[in-house]
N, C-alpha and C positions, 0 to 999 in steps of 0.2 A: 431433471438434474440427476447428476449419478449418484449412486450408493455413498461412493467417499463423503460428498461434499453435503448431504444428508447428514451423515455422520458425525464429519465435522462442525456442521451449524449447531446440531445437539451440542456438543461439545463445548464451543463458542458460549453459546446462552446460556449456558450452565456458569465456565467463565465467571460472562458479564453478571451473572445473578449473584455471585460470592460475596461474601463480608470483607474479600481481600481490596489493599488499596489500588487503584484507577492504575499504579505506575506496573505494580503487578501483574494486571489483567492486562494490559497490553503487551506488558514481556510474552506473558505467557500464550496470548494471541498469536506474535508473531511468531514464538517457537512453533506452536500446534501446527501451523500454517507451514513454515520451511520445513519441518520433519515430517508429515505427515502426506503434503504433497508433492511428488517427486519432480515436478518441472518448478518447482518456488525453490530458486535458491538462494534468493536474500530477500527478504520482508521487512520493513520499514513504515513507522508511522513519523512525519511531517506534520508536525503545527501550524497555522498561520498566524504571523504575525501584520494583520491588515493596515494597520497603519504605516509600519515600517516595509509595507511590498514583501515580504519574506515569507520564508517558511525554515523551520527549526527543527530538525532529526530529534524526538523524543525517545524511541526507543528502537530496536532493532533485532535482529537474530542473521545472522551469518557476515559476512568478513566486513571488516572495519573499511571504513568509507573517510574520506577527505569532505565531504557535501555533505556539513553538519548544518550550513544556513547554505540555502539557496535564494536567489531574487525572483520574485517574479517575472513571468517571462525565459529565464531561463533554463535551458537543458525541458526533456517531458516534462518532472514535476510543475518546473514553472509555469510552463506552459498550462498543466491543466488550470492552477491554482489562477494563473489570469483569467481563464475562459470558465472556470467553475465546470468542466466537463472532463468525462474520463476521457484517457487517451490507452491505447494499445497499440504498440509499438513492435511487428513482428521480426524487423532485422534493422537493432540499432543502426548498422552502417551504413546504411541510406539516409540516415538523418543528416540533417547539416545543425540543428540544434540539440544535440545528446550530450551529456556532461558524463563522462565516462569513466566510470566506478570502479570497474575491472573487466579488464580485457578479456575475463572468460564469460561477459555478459553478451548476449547474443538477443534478446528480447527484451520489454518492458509491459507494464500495464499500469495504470495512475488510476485510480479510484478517489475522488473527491468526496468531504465526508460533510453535511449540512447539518446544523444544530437551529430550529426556530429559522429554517429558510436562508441561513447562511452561514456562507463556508467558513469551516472552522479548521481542517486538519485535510490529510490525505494518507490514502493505505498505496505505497510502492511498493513494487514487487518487480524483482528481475528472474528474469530464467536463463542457463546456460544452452538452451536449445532454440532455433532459432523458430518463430508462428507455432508455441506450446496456445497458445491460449484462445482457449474455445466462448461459442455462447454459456457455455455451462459455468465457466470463470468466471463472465462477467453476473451473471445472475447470482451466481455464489458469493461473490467478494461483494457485490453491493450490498446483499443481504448482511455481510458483517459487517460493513459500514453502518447500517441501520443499528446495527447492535450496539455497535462501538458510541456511536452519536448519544446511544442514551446514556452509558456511563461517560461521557463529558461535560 
């Protein structure tokens, strides 16, 4: 894993270790994450709401989005949140199922997030470059996902 994202997990755990509250640590998550690495440029955390198939935009850092609730199944997030699996997405425009957030989004990656063996949330991320995202991303953002699961 590179140096940044070493970095950044320090970072992270430190975060999630704080006295601050749960709505906090993920503001402050997702900024770490959009400012610090340069192809992240919108970060979103996604609730599920399992009985009702949904999922609920809790917090976020860069431009304001319309896909405050999504259903299951649709657009990536949906998607992963039906299949409980991450998805990376290197040139939205081939999708036929993309729910499209801003036109200067050119990539995706969906991190599903598990509490006690079930899915509870997910970490979105778009990038304005089209296949930014490596094995190193997904090993790193899973790794926050672990993190984030325990303050949940």
């Amino acid at each position: 894993m590179n140096r940044l994202f070493e970095k950044l997990l320090s970072d992270i755990l430190n975060i999630c270790r704080s006295n601050t509250v749960k709505d906090k640590k993920l503001d402050s998550i997702c900024k770490i994450l959009m400012d610090k690495v340069p192809h992240y440029d919108w970060v979103g955390f996604y609730f599920a709401r399992v009985e009702e198939k949904m999922l609920i935009l809790e917090t976020f850092a860069g431009e304001p989005t319309e896909h405050i609730k999504i259903h299951y199944g649709n657009g990536i997030c949906g998607q992963s949140a039906e299949t409980e699996k991450m998805f990376v997405i290197d040139d939205i425009s081939k999708e036929t199922n993309y729910l499209c957030c801003s036109i200067n989004v050119k990539s995706e990656i969906v991190i599903p997030i598990f509490k006690n063996n079930k899915f509870i949330a997910e970490l979105d991320i778009d990038s304005y470059s089209i296949a930014p995202f490596t094995d190193d991303d997904k090993i790193f953002l899973e790794i926050v996902c672990e993190y984030v699961a325990k303050i949940l």
